[in-house]
N, C-alpha and C positions, 0 to 999 in steps of 0.2 A: 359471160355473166359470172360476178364475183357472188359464190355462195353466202361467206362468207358476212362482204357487205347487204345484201338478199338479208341475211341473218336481224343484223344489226338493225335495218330499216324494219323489218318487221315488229322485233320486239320494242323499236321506238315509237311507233304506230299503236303498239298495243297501250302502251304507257300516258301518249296524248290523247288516244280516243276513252280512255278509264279516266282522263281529268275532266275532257270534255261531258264526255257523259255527267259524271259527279256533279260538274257545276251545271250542267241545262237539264238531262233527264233527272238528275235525282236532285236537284234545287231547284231552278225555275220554272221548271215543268211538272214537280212533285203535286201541285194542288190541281192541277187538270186529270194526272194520272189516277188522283185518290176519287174521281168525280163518277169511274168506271170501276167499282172495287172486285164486280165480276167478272173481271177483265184482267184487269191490272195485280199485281202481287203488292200489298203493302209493304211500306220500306220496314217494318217489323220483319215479317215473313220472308222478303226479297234475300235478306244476307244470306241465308242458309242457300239460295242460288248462285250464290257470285262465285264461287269457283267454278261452276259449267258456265258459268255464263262468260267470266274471263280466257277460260280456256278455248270455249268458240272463239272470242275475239282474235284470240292468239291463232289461232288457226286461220280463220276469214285474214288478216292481217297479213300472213306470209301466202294465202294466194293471192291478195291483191299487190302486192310487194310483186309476187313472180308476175304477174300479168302487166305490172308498169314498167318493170324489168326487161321485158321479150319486145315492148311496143317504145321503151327507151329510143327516141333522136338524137340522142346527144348534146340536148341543148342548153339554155339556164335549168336548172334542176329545179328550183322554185316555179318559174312559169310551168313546165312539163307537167310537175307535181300539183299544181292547181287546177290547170286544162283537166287532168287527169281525174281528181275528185270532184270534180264539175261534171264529167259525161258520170261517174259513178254515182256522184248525188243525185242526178237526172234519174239514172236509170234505181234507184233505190227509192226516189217519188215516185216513179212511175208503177214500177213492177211490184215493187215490196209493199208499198204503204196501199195503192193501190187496191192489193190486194188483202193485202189488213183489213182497208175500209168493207170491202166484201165481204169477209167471213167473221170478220171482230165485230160485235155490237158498240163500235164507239162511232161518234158525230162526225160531221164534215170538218166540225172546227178541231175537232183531234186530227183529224186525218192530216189537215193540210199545216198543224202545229207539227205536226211528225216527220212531215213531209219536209218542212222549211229547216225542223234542228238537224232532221239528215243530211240536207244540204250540209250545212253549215260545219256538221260533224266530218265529211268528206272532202270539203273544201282543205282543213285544217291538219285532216290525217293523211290527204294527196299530198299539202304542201310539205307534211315532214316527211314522207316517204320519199319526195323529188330533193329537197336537201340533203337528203343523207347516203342516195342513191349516187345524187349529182358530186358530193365528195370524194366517194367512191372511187367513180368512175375517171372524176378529175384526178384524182389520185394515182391512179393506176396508169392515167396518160403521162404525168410528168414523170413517172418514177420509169417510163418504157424511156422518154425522150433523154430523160439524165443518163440512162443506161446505154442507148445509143453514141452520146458526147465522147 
């Protein structure tokens, strides 16, 4: 395992899921969110959050980086990279939001909006962690084989 590349993939991750977010949680999702304000943090009040809240990212990020890392095949890095934030989108509808709906006083239709941008959000942040993973690794295979020649 290249630490290293491990590195890189992370903090790319961290970079597309702060755009992702930006444009669906804090654009197209912002008039659902403001609809629970004893819930939800207004985007006034949210800023003074964003740096814990980006430094989890950055955290969650490099261990889902190492956990795609360890379960790496070898294969297209995009396909792996999607497979990948598909069982984690699954399992963040499932568990997370799930469990949001239980102890957060918001609706069904929150729940399974939350549900569908996580998807979508992990779809996106699998695929770049499998691209950049997948360079990586492809990289470090050609540079073994030219070393061999």
């Amino acid at each position: 395992m290249n630490m290293g590349r491990l590195a890189i993939a992370a903090v790319a991750a961290t970079l597309v899921d702060g755009i992702y977010g930006f444009a669906v949680y804090g654009n197209a999702l912002s008039n659902q969110f403001a609809a629970y304000p004893g819930v939800f943090r207004s985007a006034e009040s949210g800023i003074a959050a964003l740096p814990v809240m980006f430094a989890g990212i950055l955290v969650g990020m490099f261990a889902a980086t190492y956990i795609y890392a360890k379960g790496y095949e070898g294969g297209s890095g995009l396909q792996e990279g999607l497979r990948f934030g598909l069982l984690i989108g699954i399992f963040n509808a499932g568990y997370v939001i799930g469990v949001d709906y239980g102890i957060l006083n918001i609706g069904r239709r929150m729940a399974l909006t939350m549900a569908l941008a996580g998807l979508g959000e992990w779809l996106v942040v699998g695929g770049t962690i499998g691209l950049i993973y997948r360079s990586a690794q492809g990289a470090h295979a050609r540079s073994s084989v030219t070393a061999k020649v």
